[in-house]
C-alpha positions in Angstrom: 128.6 33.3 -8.7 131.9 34.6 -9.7 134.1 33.0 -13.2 137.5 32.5 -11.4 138.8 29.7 -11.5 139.9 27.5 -8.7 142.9 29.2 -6.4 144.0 25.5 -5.4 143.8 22.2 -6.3 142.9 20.3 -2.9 142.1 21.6 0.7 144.1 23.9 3.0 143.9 23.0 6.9 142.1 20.8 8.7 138.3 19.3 8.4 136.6 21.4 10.8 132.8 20.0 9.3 131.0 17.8 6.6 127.5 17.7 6.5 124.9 17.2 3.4 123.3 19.9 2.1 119.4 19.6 1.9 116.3 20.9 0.1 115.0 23.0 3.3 118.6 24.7 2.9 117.9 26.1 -0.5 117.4 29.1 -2.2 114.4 30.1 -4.5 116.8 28.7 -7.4 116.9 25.0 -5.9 120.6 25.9 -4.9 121.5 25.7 -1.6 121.8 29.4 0.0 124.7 31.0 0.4 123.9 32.3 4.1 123.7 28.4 4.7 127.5 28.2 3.6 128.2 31.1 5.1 126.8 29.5 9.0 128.6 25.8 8.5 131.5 27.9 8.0 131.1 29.8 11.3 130.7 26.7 12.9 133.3 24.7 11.6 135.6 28.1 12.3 134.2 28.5 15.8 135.1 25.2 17.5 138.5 25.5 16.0 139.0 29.2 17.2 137.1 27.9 21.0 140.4 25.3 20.9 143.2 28.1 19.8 141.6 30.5 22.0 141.1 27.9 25.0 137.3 29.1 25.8 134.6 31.1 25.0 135.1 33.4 21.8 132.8 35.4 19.4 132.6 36.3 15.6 133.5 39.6 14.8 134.6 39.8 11.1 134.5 37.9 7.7 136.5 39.1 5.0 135.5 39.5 1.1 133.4 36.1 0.2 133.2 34.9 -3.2 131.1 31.8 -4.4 132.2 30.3 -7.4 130.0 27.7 -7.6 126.8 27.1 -6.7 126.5 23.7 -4.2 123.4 21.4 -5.3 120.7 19.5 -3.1 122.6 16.3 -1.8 126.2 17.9 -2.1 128.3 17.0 0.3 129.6 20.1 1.9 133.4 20.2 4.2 134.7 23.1 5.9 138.3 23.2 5.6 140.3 25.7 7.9 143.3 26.8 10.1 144.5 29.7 11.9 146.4 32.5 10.0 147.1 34.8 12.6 146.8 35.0 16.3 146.8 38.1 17.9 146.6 39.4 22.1 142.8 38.7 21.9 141.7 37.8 18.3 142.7 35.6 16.1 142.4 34.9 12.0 141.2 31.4 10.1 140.8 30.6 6.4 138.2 28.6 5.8 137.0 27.2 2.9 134.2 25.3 1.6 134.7 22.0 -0.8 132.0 20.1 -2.0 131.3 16.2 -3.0 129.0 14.5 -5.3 126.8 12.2 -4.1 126.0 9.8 -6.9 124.0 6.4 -6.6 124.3 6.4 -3.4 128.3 6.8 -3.1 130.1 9.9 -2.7 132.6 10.8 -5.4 136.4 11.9 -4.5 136.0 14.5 -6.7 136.0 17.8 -4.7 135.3 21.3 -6.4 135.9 24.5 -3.9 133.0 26.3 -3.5 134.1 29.8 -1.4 136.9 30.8 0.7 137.2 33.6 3.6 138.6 34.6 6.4 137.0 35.0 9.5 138.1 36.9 12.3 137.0 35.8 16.4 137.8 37.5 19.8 138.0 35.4 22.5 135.6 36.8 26.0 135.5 36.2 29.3 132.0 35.1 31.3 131.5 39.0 30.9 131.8 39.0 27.3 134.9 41.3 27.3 138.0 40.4 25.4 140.6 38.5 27.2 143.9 37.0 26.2 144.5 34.3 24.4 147.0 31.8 26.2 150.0 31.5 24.7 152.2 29.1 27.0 151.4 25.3 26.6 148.9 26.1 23.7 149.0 23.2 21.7 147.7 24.7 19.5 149.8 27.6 18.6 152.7 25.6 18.4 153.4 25.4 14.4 152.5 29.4 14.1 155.1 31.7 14.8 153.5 33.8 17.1 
C-alpha cells in the first residue's frame, strides 16, 4: 500500500461495476487481493471499451497501479471509468476503484478510492487482428475530441 493521499474527492466517469468483495477473494492477510482488483477492473473496462470500440477487443496494457488502501471482506467494491484517448485501433480508459462500507446491514455513502490506472485495449476482428475503430455515428465518441 502506498501513503498518498487521495488524488480526488468523488468518482471520475461512469459506473462500469459494483460487486462485494468476499472471503474466497482474499489474500493471506484477510484483505482482499489485489489481482482481484486488478480483474473487476478489466471487466468493468472491457464492456466499456467492447461499446467505444463497437465489437470484440482485447487487453493489451495497464499503466503504473498503486493501492492505497487495502479493501476489507464485505467492502463494496465500484469500478469507475471513461475513455481518455481513442486511437485508429486502440483506445485508453481510467479506471478507478472506490470502495463502500457495509455496516449493519446498510451500505455507507462514504466512498474511499482504492487504486486508479489506465488500461489500454485493441479492438480485433473474428481473426484476432486489429481493426479500426468506427468513428462515424459512434455514440460513443461523441464528447471526445477525436
Amino acid at each position: 500500500m502506498t501513503d498518498n493521499k487521495q488524488t480526488h474527492a468523488a468518482p471520475e466517469g461512469q459506473l462500469l461495476l459494483r460487486t462485494v468483495a468476499m472471503p474466497r477473494d482474499t489474500n493471506p492477510n484477510q484483505d482482499i487481493f489485489g489481482g482481484w482488483i486488478m480483474s473487476q477492473m478489466d471487466l468493468g473496462g472491457g464492456i466499456l471499451a467492447a461499446e467505444i470500440a463497437q465489437g470484440r477487443i482485447v487487453t493489451v496494457a495497464v499503466q503504473e497501479m498503486n493501492f492505497i488502501r487495502p479493501v476489507k471482506v464485505g467492502n463494496v467494491v465500484c469500478c469507475y471509468g471513461h475513455c481518455v484517448r481513442v486511437g485508429n485501433t486502440s483506445l485508453q480508459l481510467k479506471i478507478e476503484v472506490w470502495v463502500k462500507t457495509l455496516m449493519n446491514d446498510m451500505v455507507t455513502e462514504d466512498r474511499q478510492l482504492v487504486t486508479e490506472a489506465v488500461f489500454t485495449y485493441v479492438a480485433i476482428d473474428a481473426q484476432g487482428n486489429p481493426r479500426p475503430i468506427p468513428r462515424e455515428g459512434n455514440a460513443k465518441l461523441a464528447h471526445l475530441s477525436v
